[in-house]
C-alpha positions as CSV (number, residue, x, y, z in Angstrom):
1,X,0.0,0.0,0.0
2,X,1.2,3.4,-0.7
3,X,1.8,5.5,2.4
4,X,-0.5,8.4,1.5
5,X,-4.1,6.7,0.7
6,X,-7.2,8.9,0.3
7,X,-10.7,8.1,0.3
8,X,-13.1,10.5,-1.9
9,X,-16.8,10.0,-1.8
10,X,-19.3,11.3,-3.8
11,X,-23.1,12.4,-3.2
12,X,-24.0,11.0,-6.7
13,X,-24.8,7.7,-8.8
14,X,-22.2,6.4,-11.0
15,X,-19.5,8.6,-10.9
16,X,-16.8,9.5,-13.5
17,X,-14.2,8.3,-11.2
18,X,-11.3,9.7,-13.6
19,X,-12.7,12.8,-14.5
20,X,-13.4,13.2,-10.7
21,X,-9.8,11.7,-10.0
22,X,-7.9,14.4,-12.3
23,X,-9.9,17.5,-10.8
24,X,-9.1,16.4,-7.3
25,X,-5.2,16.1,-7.6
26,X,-5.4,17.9,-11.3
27,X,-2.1,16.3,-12.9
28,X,-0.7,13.9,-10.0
29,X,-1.1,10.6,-10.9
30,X,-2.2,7.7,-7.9
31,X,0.4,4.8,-7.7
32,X,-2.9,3.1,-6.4
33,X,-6.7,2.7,-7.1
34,X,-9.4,1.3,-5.7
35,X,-12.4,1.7,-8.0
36,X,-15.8,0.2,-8.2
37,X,-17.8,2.0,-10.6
38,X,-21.2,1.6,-9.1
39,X,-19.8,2.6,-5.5
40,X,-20.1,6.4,-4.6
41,X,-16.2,6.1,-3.3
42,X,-12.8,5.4,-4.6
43,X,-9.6,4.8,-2.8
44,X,-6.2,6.6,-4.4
45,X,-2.9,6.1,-3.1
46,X,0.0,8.4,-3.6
47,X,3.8,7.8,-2.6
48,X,3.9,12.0,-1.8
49,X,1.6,14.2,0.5
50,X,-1.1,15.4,-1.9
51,X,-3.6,18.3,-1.3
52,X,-6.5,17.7,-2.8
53,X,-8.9,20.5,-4.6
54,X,-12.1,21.5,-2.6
55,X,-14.8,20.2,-5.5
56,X,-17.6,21.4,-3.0
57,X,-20.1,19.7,-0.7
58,X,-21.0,16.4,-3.2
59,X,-17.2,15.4,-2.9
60,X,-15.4,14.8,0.0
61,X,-12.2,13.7,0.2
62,X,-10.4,12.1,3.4
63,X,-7.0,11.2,3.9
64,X,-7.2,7.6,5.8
65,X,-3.6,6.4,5.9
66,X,-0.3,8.1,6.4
């Protein structure tokens, strides 16, 4: 497991988990997914500290390992 993993959750059905991927952490790429596509959450792993955009109250985004 990477030693930055981050949780995001949306308040939606079937979620564009790349699209919502890249505008979280815009052009850092994970070293680890998590992905189900009929879930409303993903888990990303980075190998760096990342700080994640604010996408508003329908995506929240946790950071549950480091």
């Amino acid at each position: 497991m990477p030693p930055y993993l981050y949780k995001i959750t949306v308040a939606f059905a079937w979620p564009n988990w790349p699209f919502i991927c890249s505008q979280v952490f815009g052009e850092n790429q994970p070293t680890y997914s998590c992905v189900c596509e009929s879930q409303p959450y993903a888990t990303y792993g980075f190998a760096t500290p990342q700080t994640p955009a604010d996408l508003g109250p329908l995506v929240r985004v946790e950071l549950i390992s480091d």
